[in-house]
Every structure is written in C-alpha cells, then in structure tokens.
C-alpha positions in Angstrom: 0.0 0.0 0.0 2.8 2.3 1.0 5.7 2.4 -1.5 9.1 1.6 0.9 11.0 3.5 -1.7 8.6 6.7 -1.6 10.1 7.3 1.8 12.9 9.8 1.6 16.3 9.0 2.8 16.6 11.4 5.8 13.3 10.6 7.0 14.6 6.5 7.1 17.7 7.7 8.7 16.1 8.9 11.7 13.6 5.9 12.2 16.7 3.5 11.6 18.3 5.6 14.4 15.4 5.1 17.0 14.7 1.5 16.3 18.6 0.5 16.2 18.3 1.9 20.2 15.5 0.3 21.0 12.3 1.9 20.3 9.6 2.1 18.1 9.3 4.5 15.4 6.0 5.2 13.3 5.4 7.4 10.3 1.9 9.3 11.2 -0.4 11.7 10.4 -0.5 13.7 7.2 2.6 12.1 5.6 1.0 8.6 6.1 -2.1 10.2 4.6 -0.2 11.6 1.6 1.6 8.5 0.7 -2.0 6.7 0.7 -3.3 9.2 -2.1 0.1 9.6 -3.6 0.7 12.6 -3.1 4.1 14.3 -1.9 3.6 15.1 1.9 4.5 18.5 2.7 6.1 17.8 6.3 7.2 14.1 8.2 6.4 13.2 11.5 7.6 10.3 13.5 6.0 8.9 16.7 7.6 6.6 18.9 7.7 5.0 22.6 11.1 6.9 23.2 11.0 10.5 25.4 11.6 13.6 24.4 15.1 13.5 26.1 16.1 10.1 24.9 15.2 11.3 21.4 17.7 14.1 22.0 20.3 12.0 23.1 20.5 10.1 20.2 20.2 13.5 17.5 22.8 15.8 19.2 21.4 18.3 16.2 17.9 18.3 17.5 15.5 21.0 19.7 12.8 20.5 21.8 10.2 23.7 21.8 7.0 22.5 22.7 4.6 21.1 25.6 4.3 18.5 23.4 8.0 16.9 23.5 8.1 16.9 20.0 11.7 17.0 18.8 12.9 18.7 15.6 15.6 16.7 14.2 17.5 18.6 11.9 19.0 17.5 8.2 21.4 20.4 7.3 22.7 18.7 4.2 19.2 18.3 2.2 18.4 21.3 -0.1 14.4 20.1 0.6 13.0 22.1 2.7 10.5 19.2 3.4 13.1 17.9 4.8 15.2 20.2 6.5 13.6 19.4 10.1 11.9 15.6 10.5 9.3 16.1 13.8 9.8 13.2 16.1 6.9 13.1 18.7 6.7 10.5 21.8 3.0 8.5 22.1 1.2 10.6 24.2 -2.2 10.7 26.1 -4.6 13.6 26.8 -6.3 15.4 29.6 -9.2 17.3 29.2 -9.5 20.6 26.6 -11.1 23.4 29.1 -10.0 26.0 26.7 -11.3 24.6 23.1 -7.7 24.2 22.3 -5.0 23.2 24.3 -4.8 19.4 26.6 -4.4 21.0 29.9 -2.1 17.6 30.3 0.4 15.8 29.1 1.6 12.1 29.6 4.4 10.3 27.3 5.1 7.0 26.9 1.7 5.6 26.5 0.7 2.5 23.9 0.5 3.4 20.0 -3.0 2.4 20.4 -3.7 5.7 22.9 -1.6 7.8 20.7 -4.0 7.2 17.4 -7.1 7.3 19.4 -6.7 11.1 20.7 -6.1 12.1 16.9 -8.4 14.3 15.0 -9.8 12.2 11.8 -9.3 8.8 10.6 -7.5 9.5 7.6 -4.9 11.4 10.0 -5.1 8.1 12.5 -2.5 5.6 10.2 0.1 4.7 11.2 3.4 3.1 9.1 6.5 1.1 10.5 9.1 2.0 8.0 11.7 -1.1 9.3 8.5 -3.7 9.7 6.4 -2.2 6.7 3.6 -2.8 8.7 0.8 -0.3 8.5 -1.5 0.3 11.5 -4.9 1.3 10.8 -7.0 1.0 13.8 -10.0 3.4 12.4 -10.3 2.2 8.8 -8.7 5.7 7.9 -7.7 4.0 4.2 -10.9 2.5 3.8 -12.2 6.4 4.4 -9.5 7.5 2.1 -10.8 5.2 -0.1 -14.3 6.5 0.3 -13.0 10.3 -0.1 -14.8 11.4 3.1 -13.8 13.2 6.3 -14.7 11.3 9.7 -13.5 12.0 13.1 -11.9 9.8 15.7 -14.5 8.2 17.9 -17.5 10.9 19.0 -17.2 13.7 16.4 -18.4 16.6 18.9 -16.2 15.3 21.7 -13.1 15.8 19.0 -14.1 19.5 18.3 -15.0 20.5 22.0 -11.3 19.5 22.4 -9.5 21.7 19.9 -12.2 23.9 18.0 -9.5 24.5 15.4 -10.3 21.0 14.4 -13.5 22.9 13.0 -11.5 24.8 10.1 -9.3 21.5 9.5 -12.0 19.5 8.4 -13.3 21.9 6.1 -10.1 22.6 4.7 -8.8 18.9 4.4 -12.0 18.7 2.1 -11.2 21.3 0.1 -7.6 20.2 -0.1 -8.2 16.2 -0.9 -11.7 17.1 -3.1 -13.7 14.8 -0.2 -16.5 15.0 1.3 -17.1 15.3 5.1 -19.3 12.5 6.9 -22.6 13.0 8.0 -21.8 12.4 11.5 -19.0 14.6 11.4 -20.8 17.1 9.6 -23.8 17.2 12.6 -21.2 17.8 15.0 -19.5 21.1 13.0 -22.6 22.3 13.4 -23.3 21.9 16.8 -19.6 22.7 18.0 -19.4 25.7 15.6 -19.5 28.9 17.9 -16.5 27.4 19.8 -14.4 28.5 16.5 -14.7 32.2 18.3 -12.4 31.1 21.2 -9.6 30.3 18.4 -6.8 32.7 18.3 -7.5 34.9 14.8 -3.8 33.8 13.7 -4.8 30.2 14.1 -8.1 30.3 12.4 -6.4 33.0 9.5 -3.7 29.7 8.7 -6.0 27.5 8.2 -8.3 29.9 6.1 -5.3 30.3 3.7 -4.5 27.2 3.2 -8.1 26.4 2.0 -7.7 29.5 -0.3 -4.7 28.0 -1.8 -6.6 25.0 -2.0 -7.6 23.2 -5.8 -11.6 23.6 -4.3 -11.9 26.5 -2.5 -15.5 27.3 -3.4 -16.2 24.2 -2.3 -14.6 25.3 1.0 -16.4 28.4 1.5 -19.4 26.8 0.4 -18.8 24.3 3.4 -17.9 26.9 6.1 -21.1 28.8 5.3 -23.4 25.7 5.1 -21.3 24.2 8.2 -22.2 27.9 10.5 -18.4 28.6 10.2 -18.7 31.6 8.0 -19.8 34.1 10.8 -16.3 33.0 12.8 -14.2 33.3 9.9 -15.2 35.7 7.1 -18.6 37.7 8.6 -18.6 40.5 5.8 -19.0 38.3 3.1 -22.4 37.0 4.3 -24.7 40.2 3.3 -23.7 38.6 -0.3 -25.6 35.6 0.2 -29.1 36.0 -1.7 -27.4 39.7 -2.9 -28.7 39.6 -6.5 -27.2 41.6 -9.1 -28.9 41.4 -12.5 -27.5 42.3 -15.9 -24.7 40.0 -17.3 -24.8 38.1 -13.4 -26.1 35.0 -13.2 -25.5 34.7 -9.9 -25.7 36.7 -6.9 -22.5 38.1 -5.6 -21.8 35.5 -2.9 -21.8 32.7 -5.7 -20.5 35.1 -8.1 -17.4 35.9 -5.7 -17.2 31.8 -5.2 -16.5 31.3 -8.7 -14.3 34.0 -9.4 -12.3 32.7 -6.8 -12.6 29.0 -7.7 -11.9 30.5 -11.0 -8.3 32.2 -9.9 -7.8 28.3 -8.0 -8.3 26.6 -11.2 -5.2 28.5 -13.1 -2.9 28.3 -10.0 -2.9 31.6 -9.3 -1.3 33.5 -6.5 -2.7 33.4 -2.9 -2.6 37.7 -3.3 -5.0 37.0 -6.6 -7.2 34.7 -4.5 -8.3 36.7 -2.3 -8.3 39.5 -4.5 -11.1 37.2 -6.2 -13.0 36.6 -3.6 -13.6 40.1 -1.9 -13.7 42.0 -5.6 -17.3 42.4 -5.1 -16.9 42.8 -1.2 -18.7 46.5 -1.5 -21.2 45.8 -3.6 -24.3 45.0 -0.6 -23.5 48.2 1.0 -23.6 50.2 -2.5 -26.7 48.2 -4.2 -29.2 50.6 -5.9 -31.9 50.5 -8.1 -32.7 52.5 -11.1 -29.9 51.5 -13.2 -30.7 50.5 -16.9 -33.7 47.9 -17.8 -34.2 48.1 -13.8 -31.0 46.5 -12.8 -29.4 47.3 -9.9 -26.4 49.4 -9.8 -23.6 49.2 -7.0 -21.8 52.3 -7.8 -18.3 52.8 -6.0 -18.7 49.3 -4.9 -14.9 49.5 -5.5 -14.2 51.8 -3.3 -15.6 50.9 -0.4 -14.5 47.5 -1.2 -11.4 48.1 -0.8 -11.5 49.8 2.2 -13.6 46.8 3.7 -11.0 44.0 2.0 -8.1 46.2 4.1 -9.8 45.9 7.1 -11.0 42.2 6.8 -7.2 41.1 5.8 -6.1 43.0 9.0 -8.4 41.3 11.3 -6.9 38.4 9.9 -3.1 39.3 10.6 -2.5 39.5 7.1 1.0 40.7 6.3 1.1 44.3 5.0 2.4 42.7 1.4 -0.7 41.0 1.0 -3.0 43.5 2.8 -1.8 46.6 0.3 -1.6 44.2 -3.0 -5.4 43.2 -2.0 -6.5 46.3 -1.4 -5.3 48.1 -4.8 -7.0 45.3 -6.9 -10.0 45.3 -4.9 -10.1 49.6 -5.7 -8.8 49.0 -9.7 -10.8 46.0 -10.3 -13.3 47.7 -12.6 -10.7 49.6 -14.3 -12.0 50.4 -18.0 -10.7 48.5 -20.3 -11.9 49.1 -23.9 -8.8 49.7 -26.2 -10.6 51.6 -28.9 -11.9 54.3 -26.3 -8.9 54.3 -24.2 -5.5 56.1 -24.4 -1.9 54.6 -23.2 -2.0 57.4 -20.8 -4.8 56.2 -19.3 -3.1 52.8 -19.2 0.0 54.2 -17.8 -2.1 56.3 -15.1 -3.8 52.6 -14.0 -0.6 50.6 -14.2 0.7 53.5 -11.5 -1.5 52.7 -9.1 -1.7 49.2 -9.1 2.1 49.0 -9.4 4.4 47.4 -11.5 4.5 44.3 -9.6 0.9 43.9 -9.5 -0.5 44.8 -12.9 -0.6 41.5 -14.3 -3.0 40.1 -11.0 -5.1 42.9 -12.2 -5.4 41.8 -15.3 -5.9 37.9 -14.1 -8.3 39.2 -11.6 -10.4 40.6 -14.6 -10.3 37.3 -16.3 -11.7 35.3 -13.0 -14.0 38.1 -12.7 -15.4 37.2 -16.2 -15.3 33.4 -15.5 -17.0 34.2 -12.1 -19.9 35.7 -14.3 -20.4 32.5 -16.2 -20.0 33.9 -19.4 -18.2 31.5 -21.8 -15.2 33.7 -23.6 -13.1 34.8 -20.7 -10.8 36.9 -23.1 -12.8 38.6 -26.4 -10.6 40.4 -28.7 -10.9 43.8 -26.6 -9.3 42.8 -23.7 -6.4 41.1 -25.5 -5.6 44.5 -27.6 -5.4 46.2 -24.1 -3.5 43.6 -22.6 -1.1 44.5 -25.6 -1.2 47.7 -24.6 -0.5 47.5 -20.7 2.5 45.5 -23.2 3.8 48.9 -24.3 3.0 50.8 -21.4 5.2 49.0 -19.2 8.0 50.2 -21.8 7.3 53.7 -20.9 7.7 55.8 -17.7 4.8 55.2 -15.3 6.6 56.7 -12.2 9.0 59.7 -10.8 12.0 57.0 -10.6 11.7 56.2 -14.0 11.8 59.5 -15.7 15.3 60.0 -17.6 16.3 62.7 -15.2 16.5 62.2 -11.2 15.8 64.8 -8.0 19.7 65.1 -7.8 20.3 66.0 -11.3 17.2 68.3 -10.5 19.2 70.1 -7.5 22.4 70.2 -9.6 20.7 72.7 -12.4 18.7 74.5 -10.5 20.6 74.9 -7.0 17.4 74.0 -5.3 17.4 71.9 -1.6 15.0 69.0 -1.2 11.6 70.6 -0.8 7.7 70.5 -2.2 9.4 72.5 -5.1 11.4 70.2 -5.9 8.5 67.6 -5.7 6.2 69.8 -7.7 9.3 69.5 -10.9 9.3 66.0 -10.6 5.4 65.3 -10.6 5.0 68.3 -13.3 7.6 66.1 -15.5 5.3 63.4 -14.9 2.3 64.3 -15.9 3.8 65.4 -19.3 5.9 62.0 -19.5 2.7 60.0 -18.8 0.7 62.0 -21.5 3.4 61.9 -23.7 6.4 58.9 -23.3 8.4 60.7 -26.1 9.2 63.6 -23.7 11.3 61.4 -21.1 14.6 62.0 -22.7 17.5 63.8 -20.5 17.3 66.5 -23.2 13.7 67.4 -23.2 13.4 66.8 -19.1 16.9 69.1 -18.2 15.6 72.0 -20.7 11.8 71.4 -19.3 13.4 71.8 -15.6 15.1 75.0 -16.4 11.6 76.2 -17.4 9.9 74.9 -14.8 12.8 76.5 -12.2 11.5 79.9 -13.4 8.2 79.4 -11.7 7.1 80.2 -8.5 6.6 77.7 -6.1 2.4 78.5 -6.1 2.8 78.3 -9.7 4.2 75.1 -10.2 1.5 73.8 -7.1 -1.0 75.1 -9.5 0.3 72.8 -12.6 0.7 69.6 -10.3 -3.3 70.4 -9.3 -3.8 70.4 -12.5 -2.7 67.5 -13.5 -4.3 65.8 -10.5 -7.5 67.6 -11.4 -7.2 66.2 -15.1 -6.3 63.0 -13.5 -9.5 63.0 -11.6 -11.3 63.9 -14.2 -10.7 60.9 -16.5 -11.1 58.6 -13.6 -14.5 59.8 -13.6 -15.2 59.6 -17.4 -14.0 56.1 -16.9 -16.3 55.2 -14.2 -19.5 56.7 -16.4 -18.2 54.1 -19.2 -17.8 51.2 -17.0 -20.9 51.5 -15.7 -22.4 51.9 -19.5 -20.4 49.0 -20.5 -21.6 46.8 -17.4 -25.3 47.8 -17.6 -25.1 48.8 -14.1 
C-alpha cells in the first residue's frame, strides 16, 4: 500500500536511528495520509515509545520547543526544505481541553493504540513502520480515504470541543483532498461551531489560507457557510448571500465571488489573486441601488468601499502588509475600463501606476476570473487582449518619478534648489507630461523642461501639479461613467 521506496532517505535515517536503540518509530499523520493518495507530503512526522530527552540524546542536532516533546531533528545537508527538520513526537495521552484548544495535560510514553485514538480524523489516525512495513490502521482511515470522506476519531463533537481548530481542518482537508465530510462529522460542525470564536485569529487566519490555496476553494467556503463557520471566519461576506445583481450576473454576488475565486484556483494563481477574487465584489451589498438601466441594480463605487472593507478584513486576519496593500489596490482598480478603442496609453499608464508594476498583471488575471465568475463563456474577447497589448507597451514607458530619464539630484544640480515641495512639484509636473506623452522622457527634453519649470514660482508650479491631479480625476470619472455603460449597471 505504502511504496518503501517513496520514503525519503533522511526521514529513514532517523527511524533507523530510533529502532537501532530500541524503540519504536512510526510514520503518522498527514505524511502517512499523503503516501496513501500519492501525493508528496508537505512535512514528516515520527512517533515513537522513546522520550523527548532520549530522542535528544540520540540527534545531538535536535531542539525540543513544545509542551508536546516533540523533537525537531535537523538534516542540514538536504536542499528540501521538506526535509530540512523531521518532527519526532513520543505516544502521548490527553487530559481534558477546558480552553477549546490546548490538553491541559500531558503524559508520554503511553501505547501506540492511545496515541491514534486522541487524533483528529481517521485518515490522520494511520500509522506506518518503516523497518517492519507494517501499517497500523485501527480506524479504517484508508478504507475512508478510499471513500474520499472526512470522519473524526471516535464521538465527532467530543473531537471538536477538544480543539475547535479542528472545525477549520476538516473543512479545509476537504477542500484540499476534493472529499467529502461524513454526515456524523458534519452534525457535529454544526453543533460545535460557535466554539471556533475562542480560536486565536492567527490560528483560524492559517487554516483559512491554506483552503484558499486550496484546488476547491468554493467548495470550502461553500462548506464553512453551510457548516455555520462563516460568521467566525469571514462575517462581511455573508450580506452577499441572496445579494442579487442582474444584468450579465447570473448569480448573486456570494456565488459570483465563489467562482471568481474557484476560478483564480483553477489557473494556479497567486494566494494575493485569491483573495483578490473573492472580496472584488466585497462593496457591492452596501452600494446596491436600483434604477440603473432595464431596472438592474447598480452598485456604484462598490470598488471603493470594497477596498477599504478588504483592508480591514485582511487586517483582522493578521494579514502581512504585502498582502493587505496588494489586496486592497486590486480590490479599488478592479473595474478599471478597459476598452482599447476608447482608451489612451495614458490612461493605461495612469492605471498601471496605481496598481504598481508588480501587481498589474494580478489585475489583469483578476479581470479574467471576474469574467469566468460571471459564467460567461469567452473569458478573453478580442478587446481585452488588444489592451492587454497595450499595458505591453505601457510598461516600456515611464509610469513613475523613478523612471523618468532625469533624477531629484540631477534636478538640485541645475537648478541649485534643496530638497523641498518644489522640488516635488518639478518632478510630478515632469510626470504628468511623461505619462501624457512617453516621447518627452529624454534627459534632453526633461533638463531644458526643468530649467523652465525652475522659473516658476513655487504656487505656480503647485497650481500645474493640481492640475494634472485635477485632469487625473477627471478621467477617472469619465472612466467610471463608461464602466458603468459597458456593465449595464
């Protein structure tokens, strides 16, 4: 069933090394799991009879950080970061969970049998001797992989009242393996749900990110709203359920937002993208109208405040900053208008500055998924291609300060100012022109432009910068009035 020669060397190494001194040494949990479906376990952990000080005395290069006695044994040498640290647990027992989370004790050195039978589901609860190939399976865990269903160990709703967190795994594990979760098991989500609120954000925000990056994570949300996770976990997006939308939706935005993210999951796209995907339409419930265009209803500057409700969501969860600012522009740009033959490169230019570089192309994915998410069948017409050819040649242009042909230094060095808003008001003033025009960023037209631009008083030159805000403004607005015409909203 489990391929000897799947197992990597390092991981044999250290359960030759227990069983040469004695002891027993198991493969369990989600590597045993993995090897079962075939696929390639992400960690390996080992369980054995041996204590967390006699497993230390026999890997010199080990560390022991836990309540748990698990012991990280290290592998400098591999380059596989799967296997840079092997986790060597003793069998342990449990007390009782009066936090939802945490045993409040501890006791080593119990049977194997006791080890698997405080474990979470029975597709976690095999166990494999690598030096017997003997495979212990005392909860038909492969006859449940088999079946491609979740099931817990023993009384489903005593295994969530002990660690809540369990809650999330199961729903996640489904999403991550495609299977379904038991009806049993299912009954006692339900019932154990509201202790999810005494798990530590950071915990619950893991395990909601690793169903994101899962191959079914519509399936997953799907599951935590039908399962009463949702309030616990993602609250905001529930006024989308039922939220319909009209026009070229099929769907309302909840579903909608499901498959736009199932969508970004089906091409492998970043975790950034994902959630990008599903919080696009975040805004829309608190912006829905009526009046709009054969009745529909409109959801104007559902961007906006979509984006501000997408920053605060992905703080809440202890997003990094990384993620929480990449989320947050293509949550504000997602509708940006995209029709080549009405739209200039400037314009392109102007939206490719504040998405950033780095993040243009998600913006363009994101516009795909959002088209998938709509359940209309040609994700890219001809219109979208040309302006994808055209973000193409607006990338070779300047679309920022730092990449005009002429810096604040050389700046200071012709005109003998300091570092000031003067200076700033030459640099954005260059700009504006460079963005309208890509032909002006030369060091020849920039250094002459700056000497011109040096002759003006500071309120002046304010007055120009305004200017080009205002005109800036402006088109953003123009743009807004199309996308709305072009979305029938």
């Amino acid at each position: 069933m489990i391929a000897h020669s799947s197992i990597p060397l390092e991981v044999k190494k250290v359960s030759d090394a227990l069983e040469m001194a004695g002891f027993e040494a198991y493969l369990v949990g989600g590597c045993v799991r993995d090897l079962v479906t075939g696929r390639a376990p992400k960690d390996w952990d080992i369980t054995t009879n041996a204590h967390p000080d006699q497993i230390m005395a026999l890997f010199p290069d080990s560390f022991c950080n836990n309540d748990y006695g698990t012991v990280g044994v290290k592998n400098e040498e591999t380059e596989d970061l799967r296997l840079k640290v092997v986790e060597v647990t003793p069998y342990r027992s449990e007390g009782t969970y009066t936090d939802a989370r945490r045993p409040d004790s501890v006791t080593f050195g119990v049977s194997l049998e006791e080890d698997l039978a405080r474990r979470d589901f029975t597709i976690n609860a095999i166990a494999y001797r690598i030096k017997t190939n003997e495979t212990v399976d005392l909860y038909d865990g492969v006859g449940d992989i088999r079946k491609k269903r979740i099931k817990t160990v023993g009384n489903a709703e005593e295994r969530f009242g002990e660690d809540a967190l369990r809650l999330m795994r199961a729903v996640r594990l489904a999403a991550e393996l495609n299977f379904m979760i038991e009806s049993e098991t299912m009954a006692g989500i339900i019932a154990k749900s509201s202790l999810l609120e005494k798990i530590a954000i950071e915990r619950v925000s893991q395990e909601f990110v690793k169903l994101i990056n899962s191959n079914a994570p519509m399936q997953g949300i799907a599951l935590l709203e039908k399962l009463g996770l949702l309030p616990y976990v993602l609250p905001e997006i529930i006024p989308a359920i039922g939220c319909e939308q009209g026009g070229i939706h099929a769907y309302d935005v909840f579903e909608h937002s499901l498959r736009t993210l199932q969508a970004a999951a089906d091409k492998e796209f970043s975790t950034n993208l994902r959630l990008a995907a599903l919080l696009h339409d975040i805004g829309k419930p608190a912006t829905r109208g009526t009046g709009g265009k054969n009745k529909h209803y409109t959801f104007f500057g559902h961007e906006v405040v979509g984006a501000r409700m997408a920053k605060k969501i992905l703080q809440r969860l202890k997003m990094s900053r990384d993620t929480i600012e990449a989320v947050e522009k293509l949550v504000r740009w997602h509708m940006f208008f995209s029709d080549p033959d009405e739209i200039t490169l400037a314009a392109v230019r102007r939206t490719i500055v504040r998405i950033g570089e780095d993040n243009i192309s998600n913006l363009l994915n994101l516009r795909v998924c959002d088209r998938i998410g709509t359940g209309r069948p040609k994700e890219q017409p001809f219109r979208f291609r040309k302006y994808k050819a055209m973000v193409d040649e607006a990338l070779r242009d300047p679309i920022s300060v730092k990449m005009l042909k002429i810096n604040g230094e050389t700046i200071m060095n012709i005109t003998g100012e300091k570092p000031g808003k003067k200076l700033g008001y030459i640099l954005n003033t260059l700009l504006e022109e460079v963005l309208t025009d890509s032909g002006k960023n030369t060091a020849d037209y920039l250094e002459s432009r700056v000497v011109e631009l040096n002759q003006m008083s500071e309120a002046v030159l304010a007055t120009l910068a305004e200017a080009g805000k205002k005109k800036q403004a402006e088109e953003e607005a123009a743009e807004l009035k199309k996308i709305a015409k072009e979305h029938n909203v």
